[in-house]
DOTORLUM-81564 format. One line per 8 residues: their letters; for each residue x, y, z of N, C-alpha, C. Coordinates in Angstrom, 2 decimals. Last residue first. Layout:
! residues N
a	X/Y/Z/X/Y/Z/X/Y/Z | ... .
//
This chain:
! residues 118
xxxxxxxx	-0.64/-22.76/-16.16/0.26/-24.16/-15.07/0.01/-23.46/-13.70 | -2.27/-20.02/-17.11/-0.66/-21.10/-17.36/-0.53/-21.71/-15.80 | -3.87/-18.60/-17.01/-4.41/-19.50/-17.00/-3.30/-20.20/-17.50 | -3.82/-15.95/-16.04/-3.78/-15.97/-17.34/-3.58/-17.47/-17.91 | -4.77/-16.04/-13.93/-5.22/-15.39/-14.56/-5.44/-15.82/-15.76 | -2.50/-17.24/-12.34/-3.90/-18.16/-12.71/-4.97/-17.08/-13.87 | -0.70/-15.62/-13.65/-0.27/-16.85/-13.98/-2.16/-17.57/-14.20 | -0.18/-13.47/-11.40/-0.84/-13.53/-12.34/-1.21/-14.44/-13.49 .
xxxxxxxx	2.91/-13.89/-10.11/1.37/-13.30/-9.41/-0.19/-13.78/-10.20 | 4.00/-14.64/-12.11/4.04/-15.75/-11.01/2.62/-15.60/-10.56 | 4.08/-12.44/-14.03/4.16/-14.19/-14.39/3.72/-14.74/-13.14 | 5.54/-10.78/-12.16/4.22/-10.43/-12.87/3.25/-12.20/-13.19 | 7.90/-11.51/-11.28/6.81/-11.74/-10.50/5.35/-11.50/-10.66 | 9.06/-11.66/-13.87/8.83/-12.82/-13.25/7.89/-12.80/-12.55 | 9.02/-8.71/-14.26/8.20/-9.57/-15.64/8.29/-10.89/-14.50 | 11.21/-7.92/-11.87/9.79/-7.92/-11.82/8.61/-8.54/-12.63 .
xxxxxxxx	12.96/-9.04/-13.16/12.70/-9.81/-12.26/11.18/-9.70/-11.85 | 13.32/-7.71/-14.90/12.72/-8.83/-15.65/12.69/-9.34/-14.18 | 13.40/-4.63/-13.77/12.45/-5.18/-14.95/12.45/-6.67/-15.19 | 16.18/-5.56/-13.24/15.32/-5.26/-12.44/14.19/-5.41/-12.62 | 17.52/-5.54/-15.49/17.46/-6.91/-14.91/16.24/-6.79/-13.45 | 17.42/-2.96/-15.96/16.91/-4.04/-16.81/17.06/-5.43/-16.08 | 18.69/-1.46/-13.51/17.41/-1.12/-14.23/16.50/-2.47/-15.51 | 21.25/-2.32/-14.43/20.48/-3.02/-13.35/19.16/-2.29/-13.32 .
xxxxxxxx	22.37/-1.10/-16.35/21.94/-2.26/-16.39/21.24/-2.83/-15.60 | 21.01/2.39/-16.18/22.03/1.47/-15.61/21.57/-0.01/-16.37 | 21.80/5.73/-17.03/20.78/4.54/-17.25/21.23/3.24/-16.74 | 22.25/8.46/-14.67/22.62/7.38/-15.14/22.37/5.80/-15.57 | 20.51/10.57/-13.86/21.07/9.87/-13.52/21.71/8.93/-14.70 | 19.00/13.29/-13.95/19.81/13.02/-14.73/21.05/11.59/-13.87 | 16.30/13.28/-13.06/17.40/13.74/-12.10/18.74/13.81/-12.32 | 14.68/13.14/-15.04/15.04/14.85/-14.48/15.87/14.78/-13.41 .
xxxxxxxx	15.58/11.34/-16.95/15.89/12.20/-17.11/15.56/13.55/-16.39 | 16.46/8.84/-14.59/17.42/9.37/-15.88/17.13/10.52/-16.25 | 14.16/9.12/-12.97/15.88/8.76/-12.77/17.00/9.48/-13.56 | 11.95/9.02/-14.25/12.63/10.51/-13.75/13.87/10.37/-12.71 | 12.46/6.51/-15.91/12.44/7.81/-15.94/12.86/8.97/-15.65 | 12.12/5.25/-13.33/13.62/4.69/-14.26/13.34/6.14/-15.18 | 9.49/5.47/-12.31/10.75/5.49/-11.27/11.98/5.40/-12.66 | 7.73/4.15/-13.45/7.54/5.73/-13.18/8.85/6.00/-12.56 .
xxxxxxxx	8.27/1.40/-13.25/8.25/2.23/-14.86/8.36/3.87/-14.73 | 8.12/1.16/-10.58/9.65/1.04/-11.64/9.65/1.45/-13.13 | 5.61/1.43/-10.16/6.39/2.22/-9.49/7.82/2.20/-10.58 | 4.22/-0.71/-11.56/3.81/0.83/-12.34/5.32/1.77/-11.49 | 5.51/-2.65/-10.32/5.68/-2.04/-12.01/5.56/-0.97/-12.22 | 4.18/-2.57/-7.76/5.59/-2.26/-7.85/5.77/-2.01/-9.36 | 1.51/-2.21/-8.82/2.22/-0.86/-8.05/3.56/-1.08/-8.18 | 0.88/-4.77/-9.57/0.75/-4.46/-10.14/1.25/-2.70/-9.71 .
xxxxxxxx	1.73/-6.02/-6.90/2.37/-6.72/-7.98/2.41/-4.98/-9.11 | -0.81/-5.92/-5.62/0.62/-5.02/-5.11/1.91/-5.14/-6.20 | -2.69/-6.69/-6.76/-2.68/-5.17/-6.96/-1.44/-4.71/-6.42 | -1.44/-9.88/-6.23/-1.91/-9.23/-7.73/-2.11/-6.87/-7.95 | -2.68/-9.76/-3.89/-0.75/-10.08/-4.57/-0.80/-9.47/-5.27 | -4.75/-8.94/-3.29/-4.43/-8.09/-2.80/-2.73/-8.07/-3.36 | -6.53/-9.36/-6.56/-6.49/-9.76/-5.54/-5.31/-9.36/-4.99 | -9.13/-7.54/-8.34/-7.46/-8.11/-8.30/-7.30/-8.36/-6.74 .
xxxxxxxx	-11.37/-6.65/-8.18/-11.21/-7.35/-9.30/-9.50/-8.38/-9.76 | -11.08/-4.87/-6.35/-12.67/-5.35/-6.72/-12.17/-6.24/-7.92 | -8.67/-3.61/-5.86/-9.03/-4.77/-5.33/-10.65/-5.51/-5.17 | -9.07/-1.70/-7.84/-8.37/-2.41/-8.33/-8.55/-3.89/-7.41 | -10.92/0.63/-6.44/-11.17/-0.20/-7.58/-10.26/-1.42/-8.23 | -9.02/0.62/-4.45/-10.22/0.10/-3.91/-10.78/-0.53/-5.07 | -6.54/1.26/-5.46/-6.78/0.64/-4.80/-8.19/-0.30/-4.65 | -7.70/3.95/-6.45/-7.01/2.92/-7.21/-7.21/2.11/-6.70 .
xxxxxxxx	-8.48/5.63/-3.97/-9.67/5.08/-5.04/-9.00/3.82/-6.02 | -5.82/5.62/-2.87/-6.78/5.21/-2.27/-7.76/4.38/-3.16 | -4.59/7.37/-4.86/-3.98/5.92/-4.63/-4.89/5.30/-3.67 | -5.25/9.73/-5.34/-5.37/8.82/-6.55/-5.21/7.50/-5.67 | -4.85/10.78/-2.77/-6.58/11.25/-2.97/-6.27/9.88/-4.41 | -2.38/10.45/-2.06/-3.00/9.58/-1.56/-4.61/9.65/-1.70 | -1.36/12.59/-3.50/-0.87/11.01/-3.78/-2.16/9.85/-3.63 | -1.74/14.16/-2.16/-2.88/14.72/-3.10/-2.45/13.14/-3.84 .
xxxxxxxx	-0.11/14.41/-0.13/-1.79/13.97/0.28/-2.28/13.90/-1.12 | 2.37/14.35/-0.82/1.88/12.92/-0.68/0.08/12.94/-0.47 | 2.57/17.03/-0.81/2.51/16.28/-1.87/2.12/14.99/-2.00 | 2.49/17.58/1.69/1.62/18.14/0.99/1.54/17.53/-0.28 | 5.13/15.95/2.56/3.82/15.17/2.76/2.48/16.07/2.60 | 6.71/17.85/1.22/6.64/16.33/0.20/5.18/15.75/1.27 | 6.84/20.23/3.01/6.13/20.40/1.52/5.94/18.46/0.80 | 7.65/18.59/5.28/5.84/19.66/5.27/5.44/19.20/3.55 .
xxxxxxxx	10.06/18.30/4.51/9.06/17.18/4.57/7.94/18.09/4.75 | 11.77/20.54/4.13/11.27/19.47/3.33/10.23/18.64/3.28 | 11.06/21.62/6.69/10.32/22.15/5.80/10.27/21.20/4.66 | 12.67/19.81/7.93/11.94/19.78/8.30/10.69/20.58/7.56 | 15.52/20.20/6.14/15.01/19.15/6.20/12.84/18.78/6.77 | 16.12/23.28/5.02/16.03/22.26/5.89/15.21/21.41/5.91 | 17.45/23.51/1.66/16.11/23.96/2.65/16.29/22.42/4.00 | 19.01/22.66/-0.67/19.70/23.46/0.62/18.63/24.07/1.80 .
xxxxxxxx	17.41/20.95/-2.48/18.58/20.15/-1.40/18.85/21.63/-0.04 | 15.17/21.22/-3.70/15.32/21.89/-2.42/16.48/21.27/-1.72 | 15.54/19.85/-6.52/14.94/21.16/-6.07/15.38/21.76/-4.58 | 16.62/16.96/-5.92/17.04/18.45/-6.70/16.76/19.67/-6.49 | 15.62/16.29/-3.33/17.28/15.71/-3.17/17.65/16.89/-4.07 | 12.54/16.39/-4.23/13.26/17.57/-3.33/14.94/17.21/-3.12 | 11.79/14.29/-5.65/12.37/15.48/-6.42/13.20/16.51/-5.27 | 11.37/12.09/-3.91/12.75/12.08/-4.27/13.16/13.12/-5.33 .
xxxxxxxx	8.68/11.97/-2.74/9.88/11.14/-2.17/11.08/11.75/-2.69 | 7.24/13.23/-4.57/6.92/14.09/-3.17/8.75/13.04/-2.52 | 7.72/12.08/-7.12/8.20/13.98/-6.87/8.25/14.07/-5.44 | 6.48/10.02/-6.54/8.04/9.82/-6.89/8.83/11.26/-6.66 | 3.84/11.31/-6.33/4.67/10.12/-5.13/6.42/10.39/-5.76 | 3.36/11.68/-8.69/3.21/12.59/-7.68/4.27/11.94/-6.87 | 3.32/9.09/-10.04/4.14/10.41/-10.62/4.52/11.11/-9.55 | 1.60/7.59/-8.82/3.02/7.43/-8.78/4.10/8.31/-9.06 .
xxxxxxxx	-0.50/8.43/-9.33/-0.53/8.92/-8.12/1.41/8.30/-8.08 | -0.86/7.94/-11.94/-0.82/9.29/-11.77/-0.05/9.67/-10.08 | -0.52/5.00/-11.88/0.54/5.83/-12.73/0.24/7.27/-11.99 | -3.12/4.53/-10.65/-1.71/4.06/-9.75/-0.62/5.03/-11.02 | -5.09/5.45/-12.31/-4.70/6.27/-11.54/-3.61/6.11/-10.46 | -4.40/3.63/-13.99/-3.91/4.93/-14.82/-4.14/5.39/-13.31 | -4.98/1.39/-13.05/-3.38/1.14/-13.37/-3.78/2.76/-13.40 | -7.88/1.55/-11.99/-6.73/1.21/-11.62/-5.29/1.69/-11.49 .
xxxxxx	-8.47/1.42/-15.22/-8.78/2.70/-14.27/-7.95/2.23/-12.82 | -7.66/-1.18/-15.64/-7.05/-0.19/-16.58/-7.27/1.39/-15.91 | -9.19/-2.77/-14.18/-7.96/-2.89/-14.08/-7.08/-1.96/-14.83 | -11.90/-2.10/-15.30/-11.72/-2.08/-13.85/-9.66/-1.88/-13.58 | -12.25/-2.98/-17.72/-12.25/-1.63/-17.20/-11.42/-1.31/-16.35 | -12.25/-5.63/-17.03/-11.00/-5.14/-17.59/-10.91/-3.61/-17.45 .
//
């Protein structure tokens, strides 16, 4: 269980990063060309990819490959509806919640033998 909790926290950290390197620059740097955009977001993606590697590796010692991808798209939509709303100031939507339960489904589905239902 360790195992799956060191995992999740460093898939949250490296999600944080990730979500800044993909989609803070639309705020921060909309008027910088494009090609400098990307230098600076795939400087950001490396330090993504120093958490999301080790996550990974520890997470597929104990989760199987549905199950750890299962477990990224959540962490991604929990880290994602956030800095939606409040640093990009978007707009909370309904489909943010139905989004969430589709995903609670595939949580259920993925994870099911786990948790030892049908």
């Amino acid at each position: 269980m360790r195992s799956i909790f060191l995992c999740a926290g460093l898939l949250v950290l490296s999600n944080v990063i990730m979500t800044f390197a993909w989609y803070g620059h639309l705020k921060t740097l909309a008027g910088r060309p494009w090609f400098w955009v990307a230098l600076i977001s795939w400087s950001i993606a490396f330090l993504e990819y120093m958490l999301m590697v080790p996550a990974n590796r520890i997470g597929h010692k104990v989760l199987n490959l549905g199950q750890l991808k299962i477990l990224q798209e959540v962490i991604t939509l929990t880290v994602f509806v956030p800095f939606a709303v409040f640093y990009m100031k978007e707009n909370l939507r309904w489909d943010y919640l139905w989004a969430a339960l589709c995903m609670l489904g595939a949580v259920f589905f993925i994870f099911r033998e786990k948790l030892s239902v049908g």
